[in-house]
C-alpha positions as a Markdown table, in Angstrom:
| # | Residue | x | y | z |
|---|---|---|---|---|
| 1 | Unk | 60.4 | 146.9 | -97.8 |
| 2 | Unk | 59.1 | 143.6 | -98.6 |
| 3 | Unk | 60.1 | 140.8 | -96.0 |
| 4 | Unk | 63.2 | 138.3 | -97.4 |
| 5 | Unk | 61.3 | 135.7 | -97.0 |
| 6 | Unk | 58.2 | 135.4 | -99.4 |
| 7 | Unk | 57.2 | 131.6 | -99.1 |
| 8 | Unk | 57.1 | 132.2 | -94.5 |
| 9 | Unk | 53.6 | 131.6 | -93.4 |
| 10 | Unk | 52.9 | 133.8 | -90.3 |
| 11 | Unk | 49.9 | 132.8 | -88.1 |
| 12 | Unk | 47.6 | 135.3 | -88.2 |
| 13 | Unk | 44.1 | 134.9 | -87.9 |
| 14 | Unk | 41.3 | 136.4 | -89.3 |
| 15 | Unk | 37.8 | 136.2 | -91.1 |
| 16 | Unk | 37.3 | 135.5 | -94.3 |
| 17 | Unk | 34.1 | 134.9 | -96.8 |
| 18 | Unk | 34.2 | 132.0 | -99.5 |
| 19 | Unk | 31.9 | 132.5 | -102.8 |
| 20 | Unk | 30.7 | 129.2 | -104.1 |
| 21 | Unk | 27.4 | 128.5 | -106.1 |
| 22 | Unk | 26.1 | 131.7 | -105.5 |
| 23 | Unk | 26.3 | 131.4 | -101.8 |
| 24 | Unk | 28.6 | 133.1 | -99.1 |
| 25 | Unk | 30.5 | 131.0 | -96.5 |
| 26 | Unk | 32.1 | 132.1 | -93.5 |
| 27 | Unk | 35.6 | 131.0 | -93.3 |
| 28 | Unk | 38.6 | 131.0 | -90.8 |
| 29 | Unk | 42.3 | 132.3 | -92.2 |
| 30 | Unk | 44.5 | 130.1 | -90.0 |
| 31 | Unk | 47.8 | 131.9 | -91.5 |
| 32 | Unk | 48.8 | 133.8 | -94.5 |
| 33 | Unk | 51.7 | 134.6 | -96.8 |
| 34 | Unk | 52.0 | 136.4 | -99.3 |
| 35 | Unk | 50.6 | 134.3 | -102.3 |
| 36 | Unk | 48.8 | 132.2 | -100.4 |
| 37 | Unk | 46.7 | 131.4 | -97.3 |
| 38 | Unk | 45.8 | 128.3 | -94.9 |
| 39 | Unk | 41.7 | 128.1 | -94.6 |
| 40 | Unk | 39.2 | 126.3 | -92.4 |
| 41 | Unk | 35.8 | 125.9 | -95.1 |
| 42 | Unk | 32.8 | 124.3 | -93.4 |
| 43 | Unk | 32.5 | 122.8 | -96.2 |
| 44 | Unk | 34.8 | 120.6 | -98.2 |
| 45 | Unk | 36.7 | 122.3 | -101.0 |
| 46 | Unk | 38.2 | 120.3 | -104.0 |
| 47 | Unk | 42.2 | 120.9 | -105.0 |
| 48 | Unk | 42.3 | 122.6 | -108.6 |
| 49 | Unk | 39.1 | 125.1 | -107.5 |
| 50 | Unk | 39.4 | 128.0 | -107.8 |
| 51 | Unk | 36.7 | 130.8 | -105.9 |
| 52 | Unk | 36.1 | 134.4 | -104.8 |
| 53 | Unk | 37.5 | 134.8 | -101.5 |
| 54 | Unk | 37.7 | 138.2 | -99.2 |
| 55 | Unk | 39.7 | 138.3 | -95.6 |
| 56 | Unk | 40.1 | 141.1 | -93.4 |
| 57 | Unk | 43.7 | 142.2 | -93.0 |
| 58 | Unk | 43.8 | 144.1 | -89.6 |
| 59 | Unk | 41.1 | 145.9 | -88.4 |
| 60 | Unk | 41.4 | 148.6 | -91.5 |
| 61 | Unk | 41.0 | 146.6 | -95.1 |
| 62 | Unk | 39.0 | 143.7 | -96.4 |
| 63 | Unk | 41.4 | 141.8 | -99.3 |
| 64 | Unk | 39.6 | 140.8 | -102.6 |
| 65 | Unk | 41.1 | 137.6 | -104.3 |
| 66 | Unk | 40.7 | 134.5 | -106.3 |
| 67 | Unk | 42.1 | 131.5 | -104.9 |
| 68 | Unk | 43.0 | 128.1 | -105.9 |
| 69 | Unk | 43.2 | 125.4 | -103.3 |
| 70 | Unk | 46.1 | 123.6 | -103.5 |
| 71 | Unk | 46.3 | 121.0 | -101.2 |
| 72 | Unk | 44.6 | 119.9 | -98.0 |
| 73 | Unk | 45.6 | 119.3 | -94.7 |
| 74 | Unk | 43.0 | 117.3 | -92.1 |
| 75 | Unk | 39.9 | 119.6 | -92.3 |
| 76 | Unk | 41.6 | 123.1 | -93.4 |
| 77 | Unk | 42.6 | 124.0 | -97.3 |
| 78 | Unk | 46.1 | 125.5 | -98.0 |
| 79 | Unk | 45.3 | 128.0 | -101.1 |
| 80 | Unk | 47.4 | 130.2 | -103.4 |
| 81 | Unk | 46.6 | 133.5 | -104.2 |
| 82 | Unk | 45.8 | 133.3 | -108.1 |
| 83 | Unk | 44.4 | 136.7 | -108.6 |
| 84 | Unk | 44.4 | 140.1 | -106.1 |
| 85 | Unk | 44.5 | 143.6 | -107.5 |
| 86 | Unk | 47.8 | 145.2 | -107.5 |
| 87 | Unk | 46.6 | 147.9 | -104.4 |
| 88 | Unk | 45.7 | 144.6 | -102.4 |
| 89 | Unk | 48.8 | 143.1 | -103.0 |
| 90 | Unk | 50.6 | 145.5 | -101.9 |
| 91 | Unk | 48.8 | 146.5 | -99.1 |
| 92 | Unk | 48.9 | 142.9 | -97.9 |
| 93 | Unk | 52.7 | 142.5 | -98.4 |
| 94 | Unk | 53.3 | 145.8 | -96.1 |
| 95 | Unk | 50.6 | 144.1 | -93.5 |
| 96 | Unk | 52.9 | 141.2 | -93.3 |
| 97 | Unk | 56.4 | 142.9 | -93.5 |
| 98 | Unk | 54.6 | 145.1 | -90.6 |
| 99 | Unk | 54.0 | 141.6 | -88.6 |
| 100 | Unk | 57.0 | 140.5 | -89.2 |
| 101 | Unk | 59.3 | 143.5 | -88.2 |
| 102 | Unk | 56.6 | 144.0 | -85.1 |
| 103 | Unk | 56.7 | 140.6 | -83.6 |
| 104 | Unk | 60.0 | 139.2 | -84.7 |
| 105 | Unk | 62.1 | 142.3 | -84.8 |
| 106 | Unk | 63.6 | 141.7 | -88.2 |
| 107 | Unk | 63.0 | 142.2 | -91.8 |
């Protein structure tokens, strides 16, 4: 069952890769949601972009996406999820639903 609510940011962090003019950059996920993600890029992004991005999701599954930074806050990069196969996608809503049930007790 997919959490109620869809838009909730959880902080979770992980490790994710950026792909940008042939090059890969390490990348921090500060928190995620469903559709979207908060990011600290050593390097600056520009809104409207849109890049290959991978995260890890627990200590099991590394999460394939495009994303397309949407706004920017001090140094870090809030991004929506613009395209992530549907077997990502779902694996990532359970990982969050799981979160949430595990650490807040509710769903």
């Amino acid at each position: 069952m997919a959490y109620k609510r869809k838009n909730t940011r959880l902080h979770i962090e992980c490790q994710g890769d950026l792909h940008r003019d042939g090059k890969l950059m390490a990348c921090q996920v500060l928190d995620m949601a469903e559709h979207g993600l908060l990011i600290r890029s050593p390097t600056p992004l520009t809104i409207g972009e849109e890049l290959p991005f991978e995260f890890d999701v627990g200590k099991s599954r590394r999460i394939h996406c495009t994303i397309k930074v949407a706004r920017l806050a001090k140094s870090d990069f809030g991004v929506q999820i613009v395209t992530i196969s549907p077997e990502d996608q779902q694996y990532l809503t359970e990982y969050l639903d799981d979160f949430l049930t595990n650490n807040f007790g509710r769903t």
